[in-house]
C-alpha positions as a Markdown table, in Angstrom:
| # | Residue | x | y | z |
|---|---|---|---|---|
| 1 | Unk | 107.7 | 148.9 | -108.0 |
| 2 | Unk | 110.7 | 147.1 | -107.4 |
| 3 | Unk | 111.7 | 144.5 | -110.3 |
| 4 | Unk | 111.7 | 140.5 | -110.1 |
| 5 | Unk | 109.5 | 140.3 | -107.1 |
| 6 | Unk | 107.2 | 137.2 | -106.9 |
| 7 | Unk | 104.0 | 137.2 | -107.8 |
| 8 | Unk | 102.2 | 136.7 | -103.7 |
| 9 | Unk | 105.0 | 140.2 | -103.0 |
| 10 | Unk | 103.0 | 142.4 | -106.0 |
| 11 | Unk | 99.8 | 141.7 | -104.9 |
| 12 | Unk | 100.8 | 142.2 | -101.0 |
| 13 | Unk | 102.1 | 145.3 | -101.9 |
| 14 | Unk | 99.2 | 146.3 | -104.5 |
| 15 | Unk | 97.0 | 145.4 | -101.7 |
| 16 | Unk | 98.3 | 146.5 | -98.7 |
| 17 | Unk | 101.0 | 149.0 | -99.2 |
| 18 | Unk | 99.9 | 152.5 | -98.2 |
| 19 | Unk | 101.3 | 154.2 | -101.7 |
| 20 | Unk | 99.6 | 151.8 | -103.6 |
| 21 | Unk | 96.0 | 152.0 | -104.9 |
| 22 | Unk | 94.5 | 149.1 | -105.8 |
| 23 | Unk | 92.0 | 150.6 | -108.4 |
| 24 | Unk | 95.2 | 151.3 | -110.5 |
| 25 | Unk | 96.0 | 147.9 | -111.1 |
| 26 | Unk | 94.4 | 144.5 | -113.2 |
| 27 | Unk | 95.1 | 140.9 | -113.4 |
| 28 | Unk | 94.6 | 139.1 | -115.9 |
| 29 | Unk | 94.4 | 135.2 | -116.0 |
| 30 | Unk | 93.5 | 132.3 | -117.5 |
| 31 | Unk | 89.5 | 131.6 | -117.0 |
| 32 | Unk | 88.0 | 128.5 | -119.2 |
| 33 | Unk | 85.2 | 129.8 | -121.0 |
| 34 | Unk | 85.2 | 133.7 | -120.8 |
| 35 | Unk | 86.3 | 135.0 | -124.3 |
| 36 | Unk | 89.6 | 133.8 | -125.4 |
| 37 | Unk | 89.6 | 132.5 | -122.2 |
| 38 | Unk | 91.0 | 134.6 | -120.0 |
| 39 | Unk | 89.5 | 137.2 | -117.6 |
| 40 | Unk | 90.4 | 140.4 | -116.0 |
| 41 | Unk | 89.8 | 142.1 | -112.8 |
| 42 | Unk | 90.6 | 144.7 | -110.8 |
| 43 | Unk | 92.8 | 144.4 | -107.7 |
| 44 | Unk | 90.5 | 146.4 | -105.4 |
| 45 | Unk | 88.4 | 143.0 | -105.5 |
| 46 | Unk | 91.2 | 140.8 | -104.2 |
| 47 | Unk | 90.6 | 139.5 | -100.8 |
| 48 | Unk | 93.2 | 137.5 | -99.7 |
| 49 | Unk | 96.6 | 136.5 | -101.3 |
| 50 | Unk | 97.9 | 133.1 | -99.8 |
| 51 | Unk | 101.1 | 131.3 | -100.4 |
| 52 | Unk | 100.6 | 130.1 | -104.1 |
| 53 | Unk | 97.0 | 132.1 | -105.1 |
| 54 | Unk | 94.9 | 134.9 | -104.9 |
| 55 | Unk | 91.2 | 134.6 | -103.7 |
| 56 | Unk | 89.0 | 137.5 | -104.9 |
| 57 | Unk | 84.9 | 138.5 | -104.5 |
| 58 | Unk | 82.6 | 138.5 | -107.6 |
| 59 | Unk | 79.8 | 141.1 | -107.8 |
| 60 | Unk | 77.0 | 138.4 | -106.0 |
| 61 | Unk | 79.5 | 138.2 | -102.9 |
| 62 | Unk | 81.3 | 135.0 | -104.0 |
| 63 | Unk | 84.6 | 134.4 | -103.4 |
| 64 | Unk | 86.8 | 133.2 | -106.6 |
| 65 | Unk | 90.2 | 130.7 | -105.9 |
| 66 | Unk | 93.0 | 131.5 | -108.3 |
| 67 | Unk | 96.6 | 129.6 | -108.5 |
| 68 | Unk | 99.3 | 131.9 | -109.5 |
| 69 | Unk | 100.2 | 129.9 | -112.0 |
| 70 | Unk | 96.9 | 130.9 | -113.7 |
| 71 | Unk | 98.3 | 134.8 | -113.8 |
| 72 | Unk | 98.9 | 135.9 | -117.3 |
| 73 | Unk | 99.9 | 139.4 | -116.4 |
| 74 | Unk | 99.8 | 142.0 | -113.9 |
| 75 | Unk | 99.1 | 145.8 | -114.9 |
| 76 | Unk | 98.9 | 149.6 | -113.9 |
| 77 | Unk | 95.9 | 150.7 | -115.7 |
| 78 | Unk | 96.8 | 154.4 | -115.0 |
| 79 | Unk | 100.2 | 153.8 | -116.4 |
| 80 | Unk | 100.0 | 151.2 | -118.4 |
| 81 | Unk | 103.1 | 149.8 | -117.4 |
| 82 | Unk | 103.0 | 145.9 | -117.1 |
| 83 | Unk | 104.1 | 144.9 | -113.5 |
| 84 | Unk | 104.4 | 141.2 | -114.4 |
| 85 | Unk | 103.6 | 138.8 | -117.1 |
| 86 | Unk | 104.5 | 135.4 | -117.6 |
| 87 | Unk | 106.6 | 134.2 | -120.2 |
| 88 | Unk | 105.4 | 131.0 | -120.7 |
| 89 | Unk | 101.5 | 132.2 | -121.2 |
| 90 | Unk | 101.2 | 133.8 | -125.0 |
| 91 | Unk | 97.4 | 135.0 | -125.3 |
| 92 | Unk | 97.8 | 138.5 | -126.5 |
| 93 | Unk | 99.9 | 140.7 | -127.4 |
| 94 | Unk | 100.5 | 144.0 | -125.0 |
């Protein structure tokens, strides 16, 4: 993947790109109240990706609203190379 693309280009071309596979990638970001409050997922749930967020389905059909600015970091599971992670977010270390 190309380097300093924006956060709304990785997930169009996680998404939709043909040589992408979505099952191979995560996000995690910032969720009040999960453990150490933040939350992963995988990209194969992401519905939509708008200007300045993400909206993605939970397992009972609803569909989640996240900001980008919520993003902690963006990962190839397979590889385990980080695609993106925010540098002003410290919650871990990779």
């Amino acid at each position: 993947m190309p380097k300093f693309m924006s956060i709304r280009n990785i997930l169009n071309r996680i998404c939709w790109h043909p040589s992408e596979n979505r099952e191979d990638y995560e996000i995690l970001f910032i969720h009040r109240g999960a453990p150490n409050d933040l939350r992963s997922i995988s990209a194969k749930t992401i519905v939509s990706v708008r200007k300045q967020s993400f909206e993605y389905k939970e397992n009972d059909g609803s569909i989640v609203y996240i900001p980008f600015h919520r993003i902690v970091m963006i990962r190839n599971i397979k590889t385990r190379e980080i695609i993106w992670r925010s540098r002003s977010k410290v919650y871990f270390k990779a």
